[in-house]
ZAPA-646677 format. One record per residue: z, x, y of N, C-alpha, C, O, CB in turn. Coordinates in pm, whole numbers, plus 50000, padded with zeros to 5 digits. Glycine has a CB too. Example, Ala and Ser with C-alpha at 12.3 -4.5 7.8 and 13.67 -1.06 7.14 Angstrom:
2
MARTI    nzz    nxx    nyy   cazz   caxx   cayy    czz    cxx    cyy    ozz    oxx    oyy   cbzz   cbxx   cbyy
MARTI  50780  51319  49431  50780  51230  49550  50780  51320  49670  50846  51424  49668  50905  51131  49553
MARTI  50708  51285  49775  50714  51367  49894  50787  51290  50003  50804  51341  50114  50572  51408  49940
//
This chain:
182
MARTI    nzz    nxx    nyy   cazz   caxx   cayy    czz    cxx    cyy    ozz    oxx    oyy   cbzz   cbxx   cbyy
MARTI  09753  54222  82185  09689  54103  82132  09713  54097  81981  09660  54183  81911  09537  54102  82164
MARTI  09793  53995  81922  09809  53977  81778  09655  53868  81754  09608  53796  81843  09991  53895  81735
MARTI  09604  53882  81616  09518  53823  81612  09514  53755  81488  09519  53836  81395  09429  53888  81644
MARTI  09506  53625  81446  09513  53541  81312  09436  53448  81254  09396  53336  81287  09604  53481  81308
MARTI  09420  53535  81134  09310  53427  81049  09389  53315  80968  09474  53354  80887  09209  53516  80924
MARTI  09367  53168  80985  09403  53083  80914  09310  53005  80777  09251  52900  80802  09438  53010  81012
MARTI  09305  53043  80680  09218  52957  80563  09321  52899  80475  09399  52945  80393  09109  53056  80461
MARTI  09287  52741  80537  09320  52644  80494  09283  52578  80346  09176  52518  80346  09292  52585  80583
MARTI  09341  52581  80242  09345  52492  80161  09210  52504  80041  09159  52414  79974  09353  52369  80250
MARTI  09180  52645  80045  09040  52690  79993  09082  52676  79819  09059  52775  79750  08987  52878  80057
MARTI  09114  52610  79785  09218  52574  79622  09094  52532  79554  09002  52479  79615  09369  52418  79618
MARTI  09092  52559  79409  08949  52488  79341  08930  52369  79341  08815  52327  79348  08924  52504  79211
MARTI  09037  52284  79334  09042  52106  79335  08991  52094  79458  08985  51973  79482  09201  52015  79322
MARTI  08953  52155  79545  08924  52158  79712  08763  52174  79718  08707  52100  79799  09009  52306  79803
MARTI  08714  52227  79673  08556  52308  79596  08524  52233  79482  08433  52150  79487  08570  52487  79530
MARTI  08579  52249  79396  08483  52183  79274  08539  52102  79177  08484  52061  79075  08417  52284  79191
MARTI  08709  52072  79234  08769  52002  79146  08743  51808  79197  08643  51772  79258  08938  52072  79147
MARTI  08834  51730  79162  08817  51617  79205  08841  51594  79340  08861  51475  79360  08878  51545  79137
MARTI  08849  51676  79460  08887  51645  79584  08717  51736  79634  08687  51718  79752  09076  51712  79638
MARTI  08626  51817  79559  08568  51857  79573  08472  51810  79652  08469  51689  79675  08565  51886  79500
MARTI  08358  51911  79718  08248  51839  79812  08103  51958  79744  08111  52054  79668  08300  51855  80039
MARTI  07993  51902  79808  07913  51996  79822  07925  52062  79964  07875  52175  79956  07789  51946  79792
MARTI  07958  52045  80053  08023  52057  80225  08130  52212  80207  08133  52311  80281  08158  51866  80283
MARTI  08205  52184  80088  08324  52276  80058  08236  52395  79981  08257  52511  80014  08461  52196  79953
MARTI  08163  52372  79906  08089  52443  79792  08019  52570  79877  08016  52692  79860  07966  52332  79707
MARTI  07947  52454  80006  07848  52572  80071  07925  52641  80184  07876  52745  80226  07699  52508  80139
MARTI  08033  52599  80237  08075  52723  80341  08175  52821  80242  08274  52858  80306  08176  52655  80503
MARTI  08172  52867  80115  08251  52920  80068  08168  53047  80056  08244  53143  80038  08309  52854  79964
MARTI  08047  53081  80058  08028  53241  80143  08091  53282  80262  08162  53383  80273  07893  53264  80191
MARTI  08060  53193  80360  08058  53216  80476  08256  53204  80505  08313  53257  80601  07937  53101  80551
MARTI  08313  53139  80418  08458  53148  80474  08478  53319  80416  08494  53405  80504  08589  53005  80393
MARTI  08476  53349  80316  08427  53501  80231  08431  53576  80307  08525  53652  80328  08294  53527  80167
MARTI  08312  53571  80372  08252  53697  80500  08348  53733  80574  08400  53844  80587  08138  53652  80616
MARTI  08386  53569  80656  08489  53591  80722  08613  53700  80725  08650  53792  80799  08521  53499  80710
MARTI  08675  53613  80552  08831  53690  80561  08716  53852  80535  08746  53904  80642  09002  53629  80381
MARTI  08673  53895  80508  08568  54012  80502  08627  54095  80638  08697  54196  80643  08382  53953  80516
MARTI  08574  54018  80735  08538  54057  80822  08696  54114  80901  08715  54208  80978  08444  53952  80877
MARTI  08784  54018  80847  08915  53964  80946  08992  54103  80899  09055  54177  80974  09012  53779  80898
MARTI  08971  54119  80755  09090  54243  80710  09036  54378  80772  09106  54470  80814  09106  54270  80517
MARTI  08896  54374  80771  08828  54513  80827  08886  54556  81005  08900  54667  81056  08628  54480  80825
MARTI  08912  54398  81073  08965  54388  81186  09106  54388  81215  09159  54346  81317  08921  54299  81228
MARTI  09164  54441  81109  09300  54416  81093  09389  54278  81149  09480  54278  81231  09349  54528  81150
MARTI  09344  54191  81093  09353  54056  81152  09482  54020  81067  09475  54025  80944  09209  53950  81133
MARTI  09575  53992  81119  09704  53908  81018  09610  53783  80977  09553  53708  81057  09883  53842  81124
MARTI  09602  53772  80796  09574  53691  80750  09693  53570  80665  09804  53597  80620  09485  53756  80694
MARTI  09621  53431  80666  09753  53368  80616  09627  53242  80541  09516  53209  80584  09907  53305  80772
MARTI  09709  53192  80405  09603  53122  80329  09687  53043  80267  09775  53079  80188  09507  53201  80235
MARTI  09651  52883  80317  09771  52763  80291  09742  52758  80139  09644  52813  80089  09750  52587  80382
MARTI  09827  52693  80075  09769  52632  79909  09883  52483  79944  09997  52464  79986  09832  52775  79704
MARTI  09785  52417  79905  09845  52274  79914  09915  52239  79791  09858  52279  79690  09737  52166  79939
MARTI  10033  52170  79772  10123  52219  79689  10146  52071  79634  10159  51979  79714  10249  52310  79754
MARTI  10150  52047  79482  10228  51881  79434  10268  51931  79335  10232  52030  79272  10142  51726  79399
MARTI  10359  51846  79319  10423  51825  79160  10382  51762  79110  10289  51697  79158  10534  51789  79126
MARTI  10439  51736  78936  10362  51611  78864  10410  51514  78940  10302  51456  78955  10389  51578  78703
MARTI  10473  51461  78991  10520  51287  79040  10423  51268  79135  10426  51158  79189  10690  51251  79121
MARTI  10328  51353  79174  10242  51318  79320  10232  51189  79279  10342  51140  79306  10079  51397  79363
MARTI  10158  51097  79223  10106  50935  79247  10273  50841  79300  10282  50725  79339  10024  50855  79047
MARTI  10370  50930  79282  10472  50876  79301  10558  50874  79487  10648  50812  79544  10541  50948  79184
MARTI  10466  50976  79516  10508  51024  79644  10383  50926  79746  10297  50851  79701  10497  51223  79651
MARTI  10408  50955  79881  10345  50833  79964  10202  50908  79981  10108  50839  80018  10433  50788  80131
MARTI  10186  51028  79957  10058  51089  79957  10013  51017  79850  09907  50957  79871  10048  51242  79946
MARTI  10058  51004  79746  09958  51012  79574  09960  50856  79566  09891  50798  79482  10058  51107  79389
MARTI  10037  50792  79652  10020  50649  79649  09903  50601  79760  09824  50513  79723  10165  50582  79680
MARTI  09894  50646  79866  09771  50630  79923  09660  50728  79881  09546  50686  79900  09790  50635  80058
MARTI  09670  50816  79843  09549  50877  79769  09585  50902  79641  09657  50997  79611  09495  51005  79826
MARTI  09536  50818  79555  09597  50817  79407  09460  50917  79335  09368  50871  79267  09619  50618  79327
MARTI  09482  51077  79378  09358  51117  79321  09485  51268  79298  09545  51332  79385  09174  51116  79440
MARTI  09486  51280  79181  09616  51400  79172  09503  51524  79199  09387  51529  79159  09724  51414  78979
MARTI  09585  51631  79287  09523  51703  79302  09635  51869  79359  09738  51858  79425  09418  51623  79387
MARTI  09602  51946  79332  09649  52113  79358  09814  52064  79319  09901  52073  79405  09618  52198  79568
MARTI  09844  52016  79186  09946  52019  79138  09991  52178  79090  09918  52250  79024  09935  51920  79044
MARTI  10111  52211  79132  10152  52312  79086  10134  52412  78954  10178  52389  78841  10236  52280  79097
MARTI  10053  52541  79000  10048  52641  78857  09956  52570  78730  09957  52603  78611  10227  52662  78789
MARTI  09854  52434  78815  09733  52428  78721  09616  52481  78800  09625  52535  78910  09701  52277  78666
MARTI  09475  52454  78711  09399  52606  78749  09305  52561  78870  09218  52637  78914  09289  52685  78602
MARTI  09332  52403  78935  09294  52346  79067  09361  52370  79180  09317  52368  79295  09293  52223  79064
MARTI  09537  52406  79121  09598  52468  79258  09583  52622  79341  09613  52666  79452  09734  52461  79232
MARTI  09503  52686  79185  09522  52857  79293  09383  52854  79350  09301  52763  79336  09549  53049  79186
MARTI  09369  52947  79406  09293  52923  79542  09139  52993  79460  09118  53056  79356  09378  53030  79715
MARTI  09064  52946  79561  08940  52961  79471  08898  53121  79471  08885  53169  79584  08809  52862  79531
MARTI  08877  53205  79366  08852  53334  79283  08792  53440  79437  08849  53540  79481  08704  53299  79123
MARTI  08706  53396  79474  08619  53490  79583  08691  53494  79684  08712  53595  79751  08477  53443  79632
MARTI  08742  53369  79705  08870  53379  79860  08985  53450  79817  09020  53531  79903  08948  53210  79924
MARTI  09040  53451  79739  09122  53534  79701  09147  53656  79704  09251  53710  79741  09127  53521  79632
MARTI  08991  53736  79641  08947  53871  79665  08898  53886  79822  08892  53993  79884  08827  53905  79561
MARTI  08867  53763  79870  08798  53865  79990  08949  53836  80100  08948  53882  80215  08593  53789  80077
MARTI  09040  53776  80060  09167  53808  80116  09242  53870  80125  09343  53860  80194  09217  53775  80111
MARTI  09203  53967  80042  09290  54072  79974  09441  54061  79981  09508  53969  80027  09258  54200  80030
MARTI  09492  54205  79910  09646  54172  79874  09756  54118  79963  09862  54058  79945  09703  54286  79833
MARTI  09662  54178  80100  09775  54154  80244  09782  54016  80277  09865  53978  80359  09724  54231  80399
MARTI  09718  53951  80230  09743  53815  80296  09854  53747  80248  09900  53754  80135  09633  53724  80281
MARTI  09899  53674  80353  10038  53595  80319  09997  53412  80245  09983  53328  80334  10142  53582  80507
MARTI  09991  53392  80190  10020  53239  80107  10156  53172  80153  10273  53211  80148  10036  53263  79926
MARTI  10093  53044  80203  10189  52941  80291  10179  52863  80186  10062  52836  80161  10147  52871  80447
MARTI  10266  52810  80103  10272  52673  80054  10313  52531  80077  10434  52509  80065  10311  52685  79985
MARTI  10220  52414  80114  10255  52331  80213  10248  52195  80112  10146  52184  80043  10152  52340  80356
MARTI  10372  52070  80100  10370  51993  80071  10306  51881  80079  10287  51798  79990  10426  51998  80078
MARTI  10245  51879  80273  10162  51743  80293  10019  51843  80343  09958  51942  80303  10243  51604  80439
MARTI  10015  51770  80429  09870  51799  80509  09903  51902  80578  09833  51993  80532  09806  51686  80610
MARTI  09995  51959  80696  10039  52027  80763  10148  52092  80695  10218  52057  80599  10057  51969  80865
MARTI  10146  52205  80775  10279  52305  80739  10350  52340  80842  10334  52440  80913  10248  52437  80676
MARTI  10445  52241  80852  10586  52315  80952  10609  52418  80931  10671  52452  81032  10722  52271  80946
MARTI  10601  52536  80838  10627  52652  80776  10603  52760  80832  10677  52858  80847  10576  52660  80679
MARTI  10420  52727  80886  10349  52799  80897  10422  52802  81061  10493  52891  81109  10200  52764  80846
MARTI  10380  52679  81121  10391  52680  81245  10509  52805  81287  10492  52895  81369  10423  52531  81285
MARTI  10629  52778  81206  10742  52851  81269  10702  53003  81200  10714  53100  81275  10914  52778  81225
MARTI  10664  53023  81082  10661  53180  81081  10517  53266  81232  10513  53381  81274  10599  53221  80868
MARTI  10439  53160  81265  10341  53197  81347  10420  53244  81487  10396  53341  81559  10235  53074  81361
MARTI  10550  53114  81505  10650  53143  81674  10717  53284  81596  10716  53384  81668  10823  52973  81740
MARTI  10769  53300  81469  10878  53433  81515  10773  53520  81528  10777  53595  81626  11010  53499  81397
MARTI  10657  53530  81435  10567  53644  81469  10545  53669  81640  10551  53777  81699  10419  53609  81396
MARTI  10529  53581  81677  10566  53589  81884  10676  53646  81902  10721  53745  81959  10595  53433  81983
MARTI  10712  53555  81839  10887  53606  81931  10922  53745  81824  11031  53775  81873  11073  53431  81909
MARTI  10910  53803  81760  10869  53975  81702  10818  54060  81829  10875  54162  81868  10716  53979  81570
MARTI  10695  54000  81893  10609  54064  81986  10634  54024  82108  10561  54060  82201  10479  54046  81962
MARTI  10738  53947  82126  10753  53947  82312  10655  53831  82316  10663  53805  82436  10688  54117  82425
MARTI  10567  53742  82265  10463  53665  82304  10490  53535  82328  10484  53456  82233  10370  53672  82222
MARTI  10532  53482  82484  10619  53379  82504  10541  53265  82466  10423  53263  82501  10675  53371  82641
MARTI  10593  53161  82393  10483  53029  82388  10373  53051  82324  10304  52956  82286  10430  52979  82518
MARTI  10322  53232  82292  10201  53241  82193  10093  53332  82295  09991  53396  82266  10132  53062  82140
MARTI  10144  53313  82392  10033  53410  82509  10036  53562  82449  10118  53643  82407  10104  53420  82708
MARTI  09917  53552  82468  09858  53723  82374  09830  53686  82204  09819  53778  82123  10029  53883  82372
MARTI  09822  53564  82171  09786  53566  82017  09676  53487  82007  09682  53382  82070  09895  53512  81916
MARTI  09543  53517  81925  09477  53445  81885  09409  53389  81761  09316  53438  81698  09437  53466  81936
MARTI  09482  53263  81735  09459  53222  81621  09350  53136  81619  09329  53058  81711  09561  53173  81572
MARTI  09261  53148  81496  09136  53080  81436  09168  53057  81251  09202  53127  81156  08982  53200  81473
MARTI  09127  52887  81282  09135  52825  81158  09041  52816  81083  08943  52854  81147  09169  52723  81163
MARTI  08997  52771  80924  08910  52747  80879  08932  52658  80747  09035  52681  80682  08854  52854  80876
MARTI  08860  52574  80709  08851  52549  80544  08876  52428  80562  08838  52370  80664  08953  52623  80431
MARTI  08961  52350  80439  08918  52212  80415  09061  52178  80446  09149  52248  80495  08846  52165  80262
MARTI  09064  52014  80392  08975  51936  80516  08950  51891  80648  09010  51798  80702  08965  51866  80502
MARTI  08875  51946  80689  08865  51963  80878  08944  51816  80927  09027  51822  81018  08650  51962  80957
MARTI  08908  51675  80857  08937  51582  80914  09142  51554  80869  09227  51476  80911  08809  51468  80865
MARTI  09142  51662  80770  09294  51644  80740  09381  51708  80751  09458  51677  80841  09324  51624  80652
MARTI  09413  51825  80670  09470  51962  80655  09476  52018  80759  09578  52053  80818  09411  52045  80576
MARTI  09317  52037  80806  09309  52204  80931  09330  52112  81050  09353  52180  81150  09111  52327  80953
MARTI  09330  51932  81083  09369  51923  81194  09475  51956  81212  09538  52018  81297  09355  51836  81233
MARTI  09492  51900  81109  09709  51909  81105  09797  52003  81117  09917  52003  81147  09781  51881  80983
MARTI  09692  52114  81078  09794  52228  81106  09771  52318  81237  09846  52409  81272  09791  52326  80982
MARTI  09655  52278  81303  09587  52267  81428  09658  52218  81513  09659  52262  81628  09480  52202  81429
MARTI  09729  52123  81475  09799  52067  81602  09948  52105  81578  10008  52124  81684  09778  51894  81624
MARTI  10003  52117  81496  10152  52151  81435  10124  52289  81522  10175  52316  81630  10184  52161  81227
MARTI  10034  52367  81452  10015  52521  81584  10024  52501  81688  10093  52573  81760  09892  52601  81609
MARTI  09964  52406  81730  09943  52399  81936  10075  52335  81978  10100  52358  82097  09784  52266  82016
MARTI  10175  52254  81909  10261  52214  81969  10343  52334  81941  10408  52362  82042  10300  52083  81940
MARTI  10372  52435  81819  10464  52531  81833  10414  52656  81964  10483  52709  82052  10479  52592  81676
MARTI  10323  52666  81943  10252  52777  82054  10153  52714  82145  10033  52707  82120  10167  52901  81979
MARTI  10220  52662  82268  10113  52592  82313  10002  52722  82408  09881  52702  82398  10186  52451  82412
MARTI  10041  52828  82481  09957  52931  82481  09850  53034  82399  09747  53098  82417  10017  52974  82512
MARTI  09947  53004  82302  09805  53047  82209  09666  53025  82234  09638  52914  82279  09805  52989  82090
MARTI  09557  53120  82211  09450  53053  82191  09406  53041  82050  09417  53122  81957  09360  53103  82266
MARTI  09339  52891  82056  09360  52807  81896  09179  52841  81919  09114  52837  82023  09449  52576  81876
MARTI  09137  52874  81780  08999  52835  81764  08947  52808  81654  08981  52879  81560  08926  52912  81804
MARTI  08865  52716  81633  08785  52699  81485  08659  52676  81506  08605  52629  81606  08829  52583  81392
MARTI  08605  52719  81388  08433  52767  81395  08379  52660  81244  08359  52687  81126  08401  53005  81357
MARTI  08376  52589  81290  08278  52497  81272  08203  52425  81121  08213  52335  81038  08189  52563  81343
MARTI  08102  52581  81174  08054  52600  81014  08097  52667  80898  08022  52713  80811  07954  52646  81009
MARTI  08274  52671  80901  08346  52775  80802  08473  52660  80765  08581  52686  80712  08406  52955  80891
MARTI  08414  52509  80820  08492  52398  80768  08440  52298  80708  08324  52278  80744  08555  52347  80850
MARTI  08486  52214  80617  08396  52132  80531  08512  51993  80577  08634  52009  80580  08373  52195  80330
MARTI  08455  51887  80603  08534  51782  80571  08565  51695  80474  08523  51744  80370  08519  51730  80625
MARTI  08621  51580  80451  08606  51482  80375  08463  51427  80336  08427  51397  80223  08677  51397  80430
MARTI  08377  51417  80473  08229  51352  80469  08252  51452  80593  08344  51506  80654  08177  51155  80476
MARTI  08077  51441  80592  08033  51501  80729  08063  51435  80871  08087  51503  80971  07889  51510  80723
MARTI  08060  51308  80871  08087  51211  81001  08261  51256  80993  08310  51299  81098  08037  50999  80973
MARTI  08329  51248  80899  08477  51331  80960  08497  51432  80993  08581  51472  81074  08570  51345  80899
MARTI  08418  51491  80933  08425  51653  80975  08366  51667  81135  08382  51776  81191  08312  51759  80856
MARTI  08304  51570  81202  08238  51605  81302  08364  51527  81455  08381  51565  81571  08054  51534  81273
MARTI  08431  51402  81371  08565  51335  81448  08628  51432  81456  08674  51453  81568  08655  51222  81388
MARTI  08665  51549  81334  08776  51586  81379  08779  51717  81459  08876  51791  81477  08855  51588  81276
MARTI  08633  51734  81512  08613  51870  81582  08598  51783  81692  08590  51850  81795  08488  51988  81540
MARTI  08592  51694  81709  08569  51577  81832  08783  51600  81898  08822  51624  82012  08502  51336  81722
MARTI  08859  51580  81783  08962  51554  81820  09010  51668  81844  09112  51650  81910  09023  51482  81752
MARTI  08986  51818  81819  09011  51958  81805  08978  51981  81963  09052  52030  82048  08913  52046  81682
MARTI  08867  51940  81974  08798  52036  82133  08932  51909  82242  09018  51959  82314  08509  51991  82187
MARTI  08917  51759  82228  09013  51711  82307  09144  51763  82374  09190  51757  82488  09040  51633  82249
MARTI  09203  51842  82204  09341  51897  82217  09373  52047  82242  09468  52115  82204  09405  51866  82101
MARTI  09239  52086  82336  09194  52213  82365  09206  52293  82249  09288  52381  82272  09261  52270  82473
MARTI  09161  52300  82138  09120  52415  82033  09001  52410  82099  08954  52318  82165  09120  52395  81857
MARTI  08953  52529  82073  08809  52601  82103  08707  52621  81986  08699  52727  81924  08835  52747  82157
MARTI  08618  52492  81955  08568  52491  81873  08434  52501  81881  08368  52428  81955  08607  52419  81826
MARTI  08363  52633  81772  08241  52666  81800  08136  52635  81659  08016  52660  81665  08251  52818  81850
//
């Protein structure tokens, strides 16, 4: 059984910068504990950072959301101070251009295909962090179509959304697309 922690997009512009929430603010113990918990379990850990350049308002993201945000190597793109530490050194950093990471998806299949794990059977991956209604669907489902055996899970209260009524659609749209959400 390979086992994987996913924390999504835990960047300060994500917490307390202009993309910030109080939603993001308060599960940031509890995402903590987690990776805590995940390295003590020897859990392959992996921690997206959402990635722009200066031209974002120029790109179709920054033109429909004209709110610049986790631009490259300023102090909103690195990931927020406590997640960091409680990720410790082993964790791998995915850097993803949009919402989803094709990146991720495929380093998650060779890690299978490393282990004999056809389609993802024998791996279980669990997501977390922001934003449930954007990011962690997206890469939620980019996972389930690369590994559709896998078992996908996300917990709930270790995700913050856009607003709370999205955050609650997109665990609506998570359990639909069989993630196992608790």
């Amino acid at each position: 059984m390979v086992r994987v922690l996913i924390v999504v997009d835990m960047q300060n512009d994500f917490i307390d910068g202009p993309l910030g929430s109080p939603e993001a603010k308060n599960i940031l113990p509890d995402v903590c504990a987690r990776l805590h918990q995940a390295r003590a379990q020897g859990e392959r850990i992996f921690l997206t950072l959402d990635t722009h350049g200066p031209d974002y308002l120029d790109t179709q993201e920054g033109r429909l959301l004209p709110a610049p945000h986790c631009i490259r190597d300023t102090p909103g793109w690195k990931l927020n101070a406590q997640v960091e530490e409680a990720a410790g050194p082993q964790a791998q950093l995915v850097e993803k251009g949009s919402f989803g990471s094709p990146k991720l998806a495929r380093i998650l299949a060779a890690l299978c295909q490393d282990k004999g794990l056809d389609e993802g059977k024998g791996m279980e991956i669990e997501l977390c962090g922001v934003c449930t209604d954007i990011c962690v669907v997206s890469n939620a489902l980019l996972i389930k179509a690369a590994l559709p055996e896998a078992h996908l899970s996300l917990n709930g209260q270790l995700c913050a959304g856009v607003t709370p009524e999205k955050h609650q659609a997109a665990l609506e749209v998570l359990r639909s697309c069989q993630v196992a959400v608790s």
